[in-house]
C-alpha positions in Angstrom: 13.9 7.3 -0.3 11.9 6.7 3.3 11.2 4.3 4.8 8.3 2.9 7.0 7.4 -0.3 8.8 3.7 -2.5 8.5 3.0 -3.2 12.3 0.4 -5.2 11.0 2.7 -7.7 10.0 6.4 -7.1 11.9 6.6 -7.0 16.0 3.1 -8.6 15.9 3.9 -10.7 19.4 3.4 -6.9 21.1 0.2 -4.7 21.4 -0.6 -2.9 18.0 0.4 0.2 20.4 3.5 -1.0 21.4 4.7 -1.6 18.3 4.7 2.3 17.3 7.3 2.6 20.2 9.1 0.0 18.7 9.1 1.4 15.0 11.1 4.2 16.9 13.5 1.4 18.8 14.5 -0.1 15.7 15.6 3.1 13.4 12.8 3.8 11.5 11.0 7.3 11.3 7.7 6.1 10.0 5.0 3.2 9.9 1.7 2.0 8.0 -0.9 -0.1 9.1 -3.5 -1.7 7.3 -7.7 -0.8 8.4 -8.2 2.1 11.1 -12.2 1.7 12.2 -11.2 -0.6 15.1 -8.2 1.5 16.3 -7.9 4.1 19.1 -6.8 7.0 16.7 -5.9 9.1 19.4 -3.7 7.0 21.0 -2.0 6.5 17.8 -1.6 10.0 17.1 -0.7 10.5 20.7 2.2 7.4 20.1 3.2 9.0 17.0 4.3 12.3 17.8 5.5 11.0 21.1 8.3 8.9 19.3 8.4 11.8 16.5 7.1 8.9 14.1 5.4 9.6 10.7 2.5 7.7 9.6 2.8 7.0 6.3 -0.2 5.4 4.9 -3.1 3.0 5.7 -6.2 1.4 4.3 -8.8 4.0 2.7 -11.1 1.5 1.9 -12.0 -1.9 3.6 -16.2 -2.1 3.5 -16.9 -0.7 -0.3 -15.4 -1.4 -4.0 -14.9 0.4 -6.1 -16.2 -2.2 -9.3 -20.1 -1.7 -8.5 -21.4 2.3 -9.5 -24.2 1.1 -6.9 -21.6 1.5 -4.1 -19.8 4.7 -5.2 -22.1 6.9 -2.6 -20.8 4.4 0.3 -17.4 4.2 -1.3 -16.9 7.9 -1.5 -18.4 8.5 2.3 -15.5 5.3 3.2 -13.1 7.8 1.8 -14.0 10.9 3.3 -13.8 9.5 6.7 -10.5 7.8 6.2 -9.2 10.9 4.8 -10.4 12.8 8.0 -8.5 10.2 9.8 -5.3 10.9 7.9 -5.5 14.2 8.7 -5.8 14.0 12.4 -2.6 11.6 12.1 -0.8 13.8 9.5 -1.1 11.3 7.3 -0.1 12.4 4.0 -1.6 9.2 1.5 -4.0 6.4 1.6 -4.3 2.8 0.4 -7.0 1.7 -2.3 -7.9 -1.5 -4.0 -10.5 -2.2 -6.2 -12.1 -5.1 -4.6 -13.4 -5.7 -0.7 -11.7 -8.4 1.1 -12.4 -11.3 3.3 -9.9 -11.2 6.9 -7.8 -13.7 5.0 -7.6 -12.1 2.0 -10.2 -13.7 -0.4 -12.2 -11.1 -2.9 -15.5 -11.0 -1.0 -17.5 -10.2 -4.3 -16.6 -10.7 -8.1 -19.7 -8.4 -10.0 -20.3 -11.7 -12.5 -23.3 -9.3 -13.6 -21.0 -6.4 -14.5 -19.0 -6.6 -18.0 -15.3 -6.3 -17.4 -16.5 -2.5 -19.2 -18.3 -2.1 -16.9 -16.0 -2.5 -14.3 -13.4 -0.6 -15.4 -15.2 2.3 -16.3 -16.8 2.2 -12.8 -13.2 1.8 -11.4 -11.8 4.8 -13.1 -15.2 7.0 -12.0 -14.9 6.1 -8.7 -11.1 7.1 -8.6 -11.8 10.5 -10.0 -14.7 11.4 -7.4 -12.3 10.3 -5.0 -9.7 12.8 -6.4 -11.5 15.3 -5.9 -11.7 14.9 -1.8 -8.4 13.5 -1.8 -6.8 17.1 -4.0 -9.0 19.6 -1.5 -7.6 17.4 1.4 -3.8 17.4 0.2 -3.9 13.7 0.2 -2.8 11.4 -2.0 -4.5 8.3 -3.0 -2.4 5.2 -3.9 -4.3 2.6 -6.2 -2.9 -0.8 -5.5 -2.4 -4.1 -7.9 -3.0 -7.6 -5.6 -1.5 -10.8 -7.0 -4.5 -12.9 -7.8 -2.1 -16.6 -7.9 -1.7 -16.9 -4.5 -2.9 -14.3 -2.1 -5.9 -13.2 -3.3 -7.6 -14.6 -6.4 -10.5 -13.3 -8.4 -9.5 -9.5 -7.6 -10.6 -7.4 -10.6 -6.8 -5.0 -10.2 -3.8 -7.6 -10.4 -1.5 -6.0 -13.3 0.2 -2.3 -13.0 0.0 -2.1 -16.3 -3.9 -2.1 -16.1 -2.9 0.3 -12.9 -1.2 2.7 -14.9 -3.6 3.0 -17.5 -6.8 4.0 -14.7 -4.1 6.2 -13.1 -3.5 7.9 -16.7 -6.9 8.6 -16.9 -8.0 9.3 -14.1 -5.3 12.2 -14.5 -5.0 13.4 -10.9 -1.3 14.1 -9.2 -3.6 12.8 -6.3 -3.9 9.2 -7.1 -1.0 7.3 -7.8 -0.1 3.5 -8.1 1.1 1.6 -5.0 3.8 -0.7 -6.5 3.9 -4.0 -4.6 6.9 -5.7 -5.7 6.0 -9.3 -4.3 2.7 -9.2 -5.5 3.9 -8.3 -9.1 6.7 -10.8 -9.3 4.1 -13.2 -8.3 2.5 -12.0 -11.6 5.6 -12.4 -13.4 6.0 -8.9 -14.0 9.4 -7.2 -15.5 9.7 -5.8 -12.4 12.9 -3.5 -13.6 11.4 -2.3 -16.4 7.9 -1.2 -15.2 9.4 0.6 -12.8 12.1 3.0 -14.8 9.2 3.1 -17.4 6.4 4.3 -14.8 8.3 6.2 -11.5 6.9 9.1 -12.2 3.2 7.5 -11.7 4.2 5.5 -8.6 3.5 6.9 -5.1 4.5 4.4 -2.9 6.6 0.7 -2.8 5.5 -2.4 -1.0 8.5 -4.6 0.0 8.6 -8.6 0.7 10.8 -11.3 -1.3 8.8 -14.2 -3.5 7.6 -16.6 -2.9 7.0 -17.0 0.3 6.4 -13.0 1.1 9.1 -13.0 3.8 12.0 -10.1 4.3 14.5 -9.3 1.7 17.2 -12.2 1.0 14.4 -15.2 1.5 13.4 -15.5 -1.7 14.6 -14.8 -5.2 13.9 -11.1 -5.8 17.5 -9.2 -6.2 16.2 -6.3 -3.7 20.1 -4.5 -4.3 19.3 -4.3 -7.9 16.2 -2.7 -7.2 18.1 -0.1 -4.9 20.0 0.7 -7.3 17.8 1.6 -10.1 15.7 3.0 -7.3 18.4 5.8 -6.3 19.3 6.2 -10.0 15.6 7.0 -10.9 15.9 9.4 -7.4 13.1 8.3 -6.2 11.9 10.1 -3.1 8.5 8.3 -2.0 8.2 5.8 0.7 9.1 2.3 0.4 7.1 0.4 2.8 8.0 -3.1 4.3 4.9 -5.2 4.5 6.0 -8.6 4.6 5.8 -11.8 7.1 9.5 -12.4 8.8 10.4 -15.8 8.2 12.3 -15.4 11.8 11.8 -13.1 14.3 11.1 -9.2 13.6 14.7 -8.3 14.5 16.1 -10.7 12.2 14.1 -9.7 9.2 15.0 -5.8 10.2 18.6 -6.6 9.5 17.9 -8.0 6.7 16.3 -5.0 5.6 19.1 -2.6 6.6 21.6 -4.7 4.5 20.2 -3.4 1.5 18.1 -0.3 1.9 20.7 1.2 4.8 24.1 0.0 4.4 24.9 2.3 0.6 
């Protein structure tokens, strides 16, 4: 397994620079971030190789959605740019959802005109143009479930098993799921199960306890069991940890290392 750090959401009390330099203080070889169009790319890139740091993923879309056909052509041009990005920063895989979303979250839109179908069908289209830039880029694409109890309600992709079905036909070794385990236990997932049942079609893991979304040991998600099967299954992707530390960033960076470091 690797490993890499959100600075979007840990060491958030620094610059969104400096925390780069910290992912490097701390132990970690890699980070993700969420949207890039506001960000001085260079100087992360620049940041990056200074502290010999991978970047491991980050938001490929943010301004189009991938549930209305009428915004595939914007939704596709979204994509080429962010994989253009990724490739500057040697980033090797990208972050999808299926809906645009408000600063805190909310769904922006919810298609009432377009049957569920519809949606779907326009979902899985949309992910297999995408494939195609993502396969000639060497990129990987990583389709992600939201909870849609808490965090982010009305968003058309909230079960893996939905996930893993678009995935299945979409039928590209470039698009895989993101597996976020907080938001799934929020949906009352067998979290477990899906995941010895579907490793091979997950590309990435999203880390933070539930409820509350905090670091490992804060809520009631057994993150050693998880380990365990993780390392049995040999997993080899990244498992990134995006959650908000209950304490301060040091604190919840223990905690991590207590389960993910210390076997």
């Amino acid at each position: 397994m690797k490993y890499s750090i959100c600075i979007d959401t840990l060491f958030i009390e620094l610059s969104f620079l400096d925390r780069i330099d910290k992912v490097k203080e701390v132990g970690f070889s890699a980070f993700e971030f969420w949207k890039w169009g506001k960000r001085n790319i260079k100087e992360i890139e620049h940041r990056s190789k200074r502290n010999n740091l991978e970047v491991a993923t980050f938001n490929g879309n943010v301004e189009n959605s991938l549930i209305d056909p009428e915004q595939r052509e914007k939704y596709l041009e979204e994509i080429n740019n962010s994989v253009n990005v990724a490739i500057q920063l040697g980033c090797k895989s990208l972050m999808v959802l299926t809906d645009k979303l408000e600063e805190d979250g909310k769904v922006k839109e919810t298609y009432p005109y377009l049957k569920e179908e519809e949606k779907y069908k326009s979902v899985v289209k949309g992910l297999k143009d995408s494939a195609i830039i993502a396969e000639r880029n060497n990129i990987t694409l990583l389709l992600e479930p939201l909870n849609t109890l808490i965090d982010h309600r009305g968003c058309y992709l909230s079960s893996s098993t939905v996930g893993f079905k678009i995935i299945e036909e979409v039928g590209s070794e470039n698009v895989k799921l993101l597996y976020d385990i907080y938001h799934m236990q929020i949906m009352r997932e067998n979290l477990i199960d899906t995941l010895c049942k579907n490793i091979d079609k997950i590309g990435y893991i999203h880390v933070a306890d539930a409820p509350g979304r905090h670091e490992p040991g804060t809520g009631k998600i057994n993150f050693c069991k998880i380990y365990e099967v993780l390392n049995d299954l040999r997993y080899d992707g990244f498992v990134g940890f995006e959650f908000l530390p209950l304490g301060s960033s040091y604190k919840a960076i223990q905690s991590i290392k207590a389960v993910f470091f210390s076997k």
